[in-house]
C-alpha positions in Angstrom: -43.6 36.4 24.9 -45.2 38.9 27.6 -42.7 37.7 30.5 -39.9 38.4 27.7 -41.6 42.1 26.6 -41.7 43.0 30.1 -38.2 41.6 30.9 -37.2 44.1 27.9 -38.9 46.9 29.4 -37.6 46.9 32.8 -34.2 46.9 31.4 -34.0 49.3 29.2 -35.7 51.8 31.4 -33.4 51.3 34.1 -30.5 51.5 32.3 -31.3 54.0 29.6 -32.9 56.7 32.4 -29.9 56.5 34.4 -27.5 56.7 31.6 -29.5 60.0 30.2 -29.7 61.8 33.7 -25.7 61.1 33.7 -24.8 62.5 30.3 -27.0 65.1 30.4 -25.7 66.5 33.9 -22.1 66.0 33.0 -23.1 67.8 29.5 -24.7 70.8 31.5 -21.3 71.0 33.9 -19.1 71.3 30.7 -21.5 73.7 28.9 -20.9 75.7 31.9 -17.5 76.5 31.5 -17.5 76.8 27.4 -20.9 78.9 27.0 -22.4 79.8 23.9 -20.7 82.4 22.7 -16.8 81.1 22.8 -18.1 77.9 21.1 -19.7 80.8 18.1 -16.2 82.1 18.6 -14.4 79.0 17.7 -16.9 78.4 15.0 -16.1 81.2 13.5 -12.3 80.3 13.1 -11.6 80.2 8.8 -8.6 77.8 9.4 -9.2 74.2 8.1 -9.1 72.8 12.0 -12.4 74.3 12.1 -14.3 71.9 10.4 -12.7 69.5 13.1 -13.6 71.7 16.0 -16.7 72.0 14.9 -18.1 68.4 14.5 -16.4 67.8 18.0 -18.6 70.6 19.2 -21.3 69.0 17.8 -20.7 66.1 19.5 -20.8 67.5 23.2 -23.9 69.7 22.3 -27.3 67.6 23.3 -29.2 68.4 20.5 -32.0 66.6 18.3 -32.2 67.9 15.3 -35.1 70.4 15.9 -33.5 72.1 18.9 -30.3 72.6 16.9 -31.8 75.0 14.9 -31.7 78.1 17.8 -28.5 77.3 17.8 -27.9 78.0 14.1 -29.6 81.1 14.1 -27.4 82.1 16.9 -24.1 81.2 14.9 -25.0 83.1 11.6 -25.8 86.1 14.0 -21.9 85.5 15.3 -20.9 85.4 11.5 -19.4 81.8 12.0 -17.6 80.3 9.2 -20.6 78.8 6.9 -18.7 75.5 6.0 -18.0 75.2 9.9 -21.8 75.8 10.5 -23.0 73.5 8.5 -20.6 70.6 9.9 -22.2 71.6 13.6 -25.6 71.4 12.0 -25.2 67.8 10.3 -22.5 66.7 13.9 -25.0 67.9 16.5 -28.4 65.9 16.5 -26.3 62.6 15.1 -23.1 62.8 17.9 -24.5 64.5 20.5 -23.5 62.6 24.4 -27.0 61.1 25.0 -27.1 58.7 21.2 -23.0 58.0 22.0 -24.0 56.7 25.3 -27.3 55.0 24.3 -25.2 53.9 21.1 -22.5 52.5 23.3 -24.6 50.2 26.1 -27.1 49.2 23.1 -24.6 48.3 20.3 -21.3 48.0 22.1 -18.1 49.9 21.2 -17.1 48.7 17.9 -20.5 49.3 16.6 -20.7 53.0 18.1 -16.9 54.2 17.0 -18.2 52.8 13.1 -21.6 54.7 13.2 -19.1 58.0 15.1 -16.3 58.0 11.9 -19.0 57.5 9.4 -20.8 60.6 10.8 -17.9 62.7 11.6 -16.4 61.8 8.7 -19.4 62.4 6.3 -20.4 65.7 8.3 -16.6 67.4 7.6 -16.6 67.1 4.3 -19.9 67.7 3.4 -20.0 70.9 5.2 -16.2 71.7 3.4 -17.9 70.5 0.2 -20.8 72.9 0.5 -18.7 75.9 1.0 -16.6 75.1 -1.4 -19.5 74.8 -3.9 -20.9 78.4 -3.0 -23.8 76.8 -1.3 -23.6 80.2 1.3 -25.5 82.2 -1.1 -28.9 80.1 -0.2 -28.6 81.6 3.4 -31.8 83.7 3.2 -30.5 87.5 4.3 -32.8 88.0 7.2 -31.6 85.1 8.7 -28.7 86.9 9.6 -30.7 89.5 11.6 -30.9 89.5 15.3 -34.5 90.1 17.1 -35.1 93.2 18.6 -33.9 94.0 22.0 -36.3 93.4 24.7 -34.9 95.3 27.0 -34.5 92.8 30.0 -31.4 93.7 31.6 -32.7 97.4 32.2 -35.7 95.6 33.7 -34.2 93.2 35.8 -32.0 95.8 37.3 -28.5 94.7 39.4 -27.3 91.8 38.8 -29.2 88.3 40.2 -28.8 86.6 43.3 -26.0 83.7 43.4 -27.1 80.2 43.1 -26.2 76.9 43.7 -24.7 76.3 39.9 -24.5 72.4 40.5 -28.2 72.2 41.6 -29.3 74.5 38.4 -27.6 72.3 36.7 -29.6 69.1 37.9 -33.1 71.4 37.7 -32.0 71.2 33.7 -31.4 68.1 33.5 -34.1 67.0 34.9 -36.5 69.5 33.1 -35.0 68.2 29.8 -35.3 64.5 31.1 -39.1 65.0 31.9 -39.5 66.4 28.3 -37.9 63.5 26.3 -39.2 60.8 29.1 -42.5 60.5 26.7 -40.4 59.8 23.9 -37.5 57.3 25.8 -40.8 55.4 27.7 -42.7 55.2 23.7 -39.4 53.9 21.9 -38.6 51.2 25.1 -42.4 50.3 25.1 -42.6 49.9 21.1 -39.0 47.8 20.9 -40.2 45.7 23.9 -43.2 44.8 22.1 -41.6 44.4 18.9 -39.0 42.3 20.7 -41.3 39.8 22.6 -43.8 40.0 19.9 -43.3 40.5 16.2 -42.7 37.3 14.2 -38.7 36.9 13.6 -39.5 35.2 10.0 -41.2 38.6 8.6 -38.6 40.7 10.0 -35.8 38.2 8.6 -37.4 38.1 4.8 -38.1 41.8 4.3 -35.3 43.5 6.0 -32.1 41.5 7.1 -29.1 41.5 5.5 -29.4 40.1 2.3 -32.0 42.5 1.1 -30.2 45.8 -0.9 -33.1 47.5 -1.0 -33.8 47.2 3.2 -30.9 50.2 3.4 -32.2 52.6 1.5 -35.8 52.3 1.9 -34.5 52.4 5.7 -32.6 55.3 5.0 -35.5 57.5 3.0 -38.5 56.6 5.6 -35.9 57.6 9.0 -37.1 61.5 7.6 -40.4 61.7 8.0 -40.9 58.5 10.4 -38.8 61.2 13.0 -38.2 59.1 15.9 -36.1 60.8 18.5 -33.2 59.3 19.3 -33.7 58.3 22.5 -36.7 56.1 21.1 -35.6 54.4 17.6 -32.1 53.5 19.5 -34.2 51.0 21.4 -36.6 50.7 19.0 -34.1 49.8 16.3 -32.1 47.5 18.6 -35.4 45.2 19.1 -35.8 45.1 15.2 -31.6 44.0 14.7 -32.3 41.5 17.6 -35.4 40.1 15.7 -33.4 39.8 12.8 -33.4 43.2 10.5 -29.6 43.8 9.2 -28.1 46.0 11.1 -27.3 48.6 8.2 -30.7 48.9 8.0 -30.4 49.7 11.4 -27.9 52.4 10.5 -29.5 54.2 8.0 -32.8 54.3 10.1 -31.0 55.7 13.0 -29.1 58.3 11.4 -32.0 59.3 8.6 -34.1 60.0 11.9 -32.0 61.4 14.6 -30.2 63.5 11.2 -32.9 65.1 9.8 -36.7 65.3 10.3 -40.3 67.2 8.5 -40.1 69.1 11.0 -36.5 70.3 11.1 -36.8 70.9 7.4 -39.9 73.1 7.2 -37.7 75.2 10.2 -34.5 75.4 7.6 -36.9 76.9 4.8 -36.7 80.0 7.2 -33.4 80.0 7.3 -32.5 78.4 4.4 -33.2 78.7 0.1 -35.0 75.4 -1.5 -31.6 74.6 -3.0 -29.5 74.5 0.6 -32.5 72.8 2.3 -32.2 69.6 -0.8 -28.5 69.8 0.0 -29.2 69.1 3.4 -31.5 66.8 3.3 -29.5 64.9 0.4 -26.1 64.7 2.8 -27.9 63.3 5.9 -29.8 60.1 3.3 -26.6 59.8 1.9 -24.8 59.4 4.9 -27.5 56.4 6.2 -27.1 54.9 2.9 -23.6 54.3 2.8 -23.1 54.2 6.7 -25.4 51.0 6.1 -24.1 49.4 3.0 -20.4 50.3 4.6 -21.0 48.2 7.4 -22.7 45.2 6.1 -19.8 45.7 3.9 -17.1 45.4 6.5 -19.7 43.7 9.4 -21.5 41.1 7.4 -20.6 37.6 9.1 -24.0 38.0 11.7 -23.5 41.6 12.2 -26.1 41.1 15.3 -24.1 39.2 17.3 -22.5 43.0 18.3 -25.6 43.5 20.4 -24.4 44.4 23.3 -28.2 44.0 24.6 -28.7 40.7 22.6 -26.1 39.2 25.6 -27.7 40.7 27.7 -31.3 39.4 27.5 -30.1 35.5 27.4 -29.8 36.0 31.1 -33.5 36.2 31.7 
């Protein structure tokens, strides 16, 4: 069981670093050339391809669902469309570059375009619904002020020397990758463990496929459990390889990357009681019938889809 654990934790850190330090620097070359304030721009657009353009958005934006918050403020300073906002806001933390990739090497391709249509899908027309339904008028009004001015471009005078834009680039990518390395070392060390350790039989009775209630209980406890994605991705693949249905899988993944405690207590500055419930209702929602839906459509041994279950036989 250690030699497998360790096996496990080798693995994943090799591969999962070097697929984050790639995203994220090909994600910092694109943000680049579309900056902030054409994507607030685009946001803003009132024409029904918005709500498109706007989950899209989401989905080259690496975001958790804390950090997506500045952001927000930023695009109801811009005036952006508010159905388009909220699509960003539910799109961002769940389709951002670094879960896709982590989705894709963990899970495999079929797995990862299922879990990307459910939450595009779910994110367009919630945020259509929403609008629709007058939700705008929970946006709290001094949300829509902009801080003072702080006066730095007076202080800093001329404009700033030139710099190498690919290396300042890297510099962020690595300054992000040292931030979330605590979290991506904790999820690989947790799913190792509970790969080469915790019993298959108690994982298999209380939460594999069979069980109707594994989903939503899954689903509800994602919220305040708030495991970034870059951990519960591993995390969750060592509890589908020991045996937990994999739409329990889904609905923890999304109810943690999709919302968190500490995302919601930031909305209730932003945001009225009744448009933070609305929120918080879409993204269980969503893992609840992104789970059920696949064991729906997945159900003959929906593990057998691990991409890392193959992997792991070699060893």
């Amino acid at each position: 069981m250690l030699q497998e654990t360790l096996n496990m934790f080798v693995f994943l850190t090799v591969e999962l670093t070097t697929l984050f330090l790639l995203i994220s620097y090909l994600v910092g070359v694109l943000q680049t050339y579309v900056p902030p304030h054409k994507i607030q721009a685009i946001l803003s657009d009132k024409h029904g391809q918005g709500y498109i353009i706007a989950g899209f958005l989401g989905a080259i934006t690496p975001f958790c669902s804390c950090s997506t918050i500045p952001f927000l403020k930023g695009l109801l300073r811009a005036k952006a469309g508010f159905g388009t906002m909220m699509v960003f806001l539910f799109a961002s933390p769940l389709l951002n570059p670094i879960i896709i990739g982590l989705f894709t090497v963990t899970f495999g391709l079929k797995v990862t375009l299922f879990y990307f249509v459910i939450a595009m899908g779910v994110s367009v027309i919630a945020g259509f619904g929403l609008e629709k339904l007058g939700f705008e008028k929970y946006i709290k009004p001094e949300a829509y002020l902009a801080p003072a001015a702080t006066g730095c471009k007076s202080a800093c005078g001329g404009k700033s020397a030139p710099e190498n834009k690919w290396k300042t680039i890297w510099l962020s990518t690595w300054s992000d990758f040292k931030k979330v390395l605590p979290y991506l070392i904790g999820g690989i060390a947790i799913g190792s463990l509970i790969y080469g350790f915790m019993p298959t039989e108690l994982v298999a009775k209380y939460a594999n496929s069979d069980n109707p209630l594994a989903i939503p209980i899954a689903a509800v406890i994602g919220i305040p459990l708030y495991i970034r994605a870059e951990a519960v991705i591993p995390l969750s693949a060592a509890l589908a390889a020991k045996g937990m249905g994999l739409g329990a899988v889904m609905a923890l993944i999304i109810g943690s990357a999709g919302a968190s405690l500490t995302e919601v207590i930031l909305l209730k500055a932003i945001f009225k009681n009744q448009l933070v419930i609305a929120f918080v209702g879409v993204i269980i929602s969503m893992a609840i019938l992104a789970g059920f839906a696949y064991q729906w459509l997945f159900y003959t041994n929906s593990t057998n889809y691990l991409v890392i279950q193959r992997e792991f036989c070699t060893f």
